[in-house]
N, C-alpha and C positions, 0 to 999 in steps of 0.2 A: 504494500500500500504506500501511496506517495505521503512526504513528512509537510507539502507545503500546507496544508491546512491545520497543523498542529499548531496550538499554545503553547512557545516554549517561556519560564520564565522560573523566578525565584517564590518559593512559598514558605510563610511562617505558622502555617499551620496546616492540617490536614484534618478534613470532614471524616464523620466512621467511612463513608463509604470510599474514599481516597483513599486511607487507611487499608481499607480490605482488597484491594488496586495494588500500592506498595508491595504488600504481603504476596498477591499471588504472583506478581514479578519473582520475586527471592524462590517459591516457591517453584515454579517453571525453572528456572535456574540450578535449581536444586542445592541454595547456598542453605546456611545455616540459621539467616538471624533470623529473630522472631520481629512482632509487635514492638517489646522494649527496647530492642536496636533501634529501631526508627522513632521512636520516644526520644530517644538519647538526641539524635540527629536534630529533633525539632526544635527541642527543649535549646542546646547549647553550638548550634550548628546552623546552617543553611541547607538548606533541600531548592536542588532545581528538576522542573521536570515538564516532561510534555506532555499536555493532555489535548485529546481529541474534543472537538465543538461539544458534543456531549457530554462531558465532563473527566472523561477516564483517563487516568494518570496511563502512561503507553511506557516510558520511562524515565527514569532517572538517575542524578548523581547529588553527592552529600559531599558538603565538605564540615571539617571541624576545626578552629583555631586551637592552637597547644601557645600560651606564655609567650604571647605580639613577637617568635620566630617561623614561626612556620606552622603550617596546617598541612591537618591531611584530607585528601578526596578518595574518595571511596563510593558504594553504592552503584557502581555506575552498569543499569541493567536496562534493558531494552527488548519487550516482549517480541516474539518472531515476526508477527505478520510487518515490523517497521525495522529489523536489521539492515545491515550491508548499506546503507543509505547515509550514513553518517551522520545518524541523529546523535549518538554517542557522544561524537567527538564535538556537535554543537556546544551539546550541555558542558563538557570540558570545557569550550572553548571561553562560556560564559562564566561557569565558576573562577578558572583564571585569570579572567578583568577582574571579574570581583576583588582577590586575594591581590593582583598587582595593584591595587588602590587600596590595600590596607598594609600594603607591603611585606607581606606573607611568604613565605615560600613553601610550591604548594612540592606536597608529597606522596605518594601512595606507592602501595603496592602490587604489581603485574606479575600475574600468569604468564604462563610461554607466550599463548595468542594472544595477548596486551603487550606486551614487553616490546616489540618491531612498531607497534602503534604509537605509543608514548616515546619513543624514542625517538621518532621522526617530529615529533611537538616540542623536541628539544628537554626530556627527560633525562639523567643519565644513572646509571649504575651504580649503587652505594655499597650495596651487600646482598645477602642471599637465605631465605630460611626454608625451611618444607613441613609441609604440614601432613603430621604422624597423625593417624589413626588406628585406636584399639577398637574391634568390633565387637568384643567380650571383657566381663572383668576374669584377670591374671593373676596370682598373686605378687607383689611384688617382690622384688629380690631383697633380702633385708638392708638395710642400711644402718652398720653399727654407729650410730654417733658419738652417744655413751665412750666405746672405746678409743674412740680418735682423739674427739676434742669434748672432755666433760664439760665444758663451760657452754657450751651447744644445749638450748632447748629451744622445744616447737610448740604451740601452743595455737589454738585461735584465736582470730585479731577480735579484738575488743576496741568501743567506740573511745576509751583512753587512750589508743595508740592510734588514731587516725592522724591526726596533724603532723606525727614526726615517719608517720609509714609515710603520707603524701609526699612529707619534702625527700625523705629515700630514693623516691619513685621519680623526682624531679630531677634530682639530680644524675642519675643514669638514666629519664628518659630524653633528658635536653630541654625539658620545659615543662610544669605546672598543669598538671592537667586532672585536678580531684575532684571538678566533676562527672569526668568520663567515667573514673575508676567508681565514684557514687552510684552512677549507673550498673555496674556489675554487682556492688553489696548487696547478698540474700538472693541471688540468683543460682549459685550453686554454693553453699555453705560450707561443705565437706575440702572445700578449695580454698577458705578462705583462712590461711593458715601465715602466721611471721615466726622469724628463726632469730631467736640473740642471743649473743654473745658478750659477757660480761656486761649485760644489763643496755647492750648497744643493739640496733637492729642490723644485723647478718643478713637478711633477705626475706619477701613474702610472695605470696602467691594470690591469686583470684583467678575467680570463674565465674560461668555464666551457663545456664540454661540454652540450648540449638534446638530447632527445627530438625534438626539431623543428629547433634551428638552433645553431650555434656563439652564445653571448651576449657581446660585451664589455660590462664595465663590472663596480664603478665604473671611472667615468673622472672623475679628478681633476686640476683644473690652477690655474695660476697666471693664467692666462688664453687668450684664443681661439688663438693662433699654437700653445701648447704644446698644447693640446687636437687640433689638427686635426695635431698634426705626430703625434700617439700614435696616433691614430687611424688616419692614412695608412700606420704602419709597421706595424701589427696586421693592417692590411686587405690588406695585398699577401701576407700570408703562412701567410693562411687562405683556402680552400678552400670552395665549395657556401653554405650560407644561413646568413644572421648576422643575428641581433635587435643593435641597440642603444636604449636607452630614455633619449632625449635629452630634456631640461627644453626646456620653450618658449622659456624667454626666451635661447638659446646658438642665432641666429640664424646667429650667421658659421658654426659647426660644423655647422651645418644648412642649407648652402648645400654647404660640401664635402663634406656625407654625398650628397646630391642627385647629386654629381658622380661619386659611386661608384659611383650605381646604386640609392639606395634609396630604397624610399616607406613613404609611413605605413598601417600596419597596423592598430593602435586607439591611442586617448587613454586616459587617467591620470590621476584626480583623486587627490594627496596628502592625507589628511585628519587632522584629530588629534582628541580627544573633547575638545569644549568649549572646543575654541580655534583661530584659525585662524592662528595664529605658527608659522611655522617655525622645527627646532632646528637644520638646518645652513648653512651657510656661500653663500649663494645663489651669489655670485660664481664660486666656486670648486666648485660643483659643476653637471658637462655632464655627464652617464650617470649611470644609477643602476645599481645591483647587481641589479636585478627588483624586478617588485610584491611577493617574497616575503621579498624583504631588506633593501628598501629603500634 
């Protein structure tokens, strides 16, 4: 179908019935978020999209600002009967005026068949992660902590350690971003787990509820022992299919995800416009939050 009769443009909100439009896009797609992803998007983000005379959202893209450095875009779905047309890359095109007038730089994540697209829009190459899937629960392989480093415990986060988890999380994600992570609290519980160390935070974890699978992440740590120790306690106490989107280079964490039971699903190219620097903490970050959160 031709795209010239669509409404392309920017919405700060969405009707139920838009709403149930949104969802069966993801759905057709066969990604993961739910409802509350696109919650999150409305609440502290931009949503653009096309809708037909009739009102029906056809597609769309989100973007999110992180801490007046960069944002990321994401969402970007476009129902069959209006692919190959280049409505995709309209809505791109729109969202990145926008961010160049708040002087943003915009960021997301590409698939294989995104990666050759974005790149010719002047994307480039930052890093790399893949997104592991268990389709059962595994037991996990134990993780002595106790015997390594006793000064190591794990516990669940409590609303007393939000303000010093967020600035943790700022600081290795490159920018402030504690509403996003508000949007994941009590969406998958069993994930929501901090690691410290002489009374310091080591690392935590979150998750979130899928359309397709339980997601943790982020996962953030201080290094590979506290990473596979968060991991192993989230994994014994979740149930059925779980995504995690582990960075390449977190080898050890990617030997004890293997032991759990999972394999790689697709790759994930990180990219920025017009630069290929990454803005967080490499070390310290093993999971990401999704392609849609970065």
């Amino acid at each position: 179908m031709a795209i010239s009769d669509l409404i392309l443009g920017a919405k700060s909100s969405l009707t139920p019935s838009e709403l149930a439009d949104a969802d069966a896009l993801v759905r057709e797609a066969r990604w993961n978020q739910t409802t509350a992803d696109w919650r999150v998007f409305i609440a502290h983000g931009h949503l653009y999209t096309a809708q037909t005379g009739a009102g029906r959202i056809v597609a769309t893209t989100a973007t999110l600002p992180f801490g007046g450095r960069f944002a990321w875009i994401s969402m970007v779905l476009v129902t069959g009967d209006y692919r190959r047309q280049g409505l995709a890359t309209q809505l791109l095109r729109l969202a990145m005026a926008d961010l160049a007038i708040d002087r943003l730089v915009p960021v997301l994540d590409a698939t294989p068949d995104g990666r050759p697209v974005y790149r010719k829009l002047g994307f480039q190459d930052c890093w790399g992660f893949q997104r592991l899937v268990r389709q059962e629960r595994w037991p996990a392989p134990p993780v002595m902590i106790s015997d390594v480093t006793p000064d190591l415990a794990l516990r669940s986060i409590t609303d007393a350690d939000w303000h010093a988890l967020c600035a943790y999380d700022a600081a290795a994600f490159g920018a402030e971003r504690s509403a996003v992570l508000n949007g994941l609290r009590g969406r998958l519980p069993p994930a929501e787990l901090i690691a410290e160390r002489n009374g310091r935070i080591a690392g935590f974890s979150l998750g979130r509820d899928g359309g397709l699978a339980s997601h943790i992440g982020p996962l953030i740590a201080d290094d590979d022992m506290v990473a596979c120790a968060l991991a192993g306690r989230a994994l014994d106490a979740i149930d059925g299919r779980v995504f995690v989107d582990l960075a390449d280079a977190k080898t050890d964490l990617r030997s004890f995800l293997d032991g759990c039971g999972f394999a790689v699903a697709r790759p994930f190219t990180r990219m920025a416009f017009g630069s290929s620097a990454r803005f967080d903490d490499e070390a310290r970050t093993f999971a990401v939050a999704g392609p849609e959160y970065g």
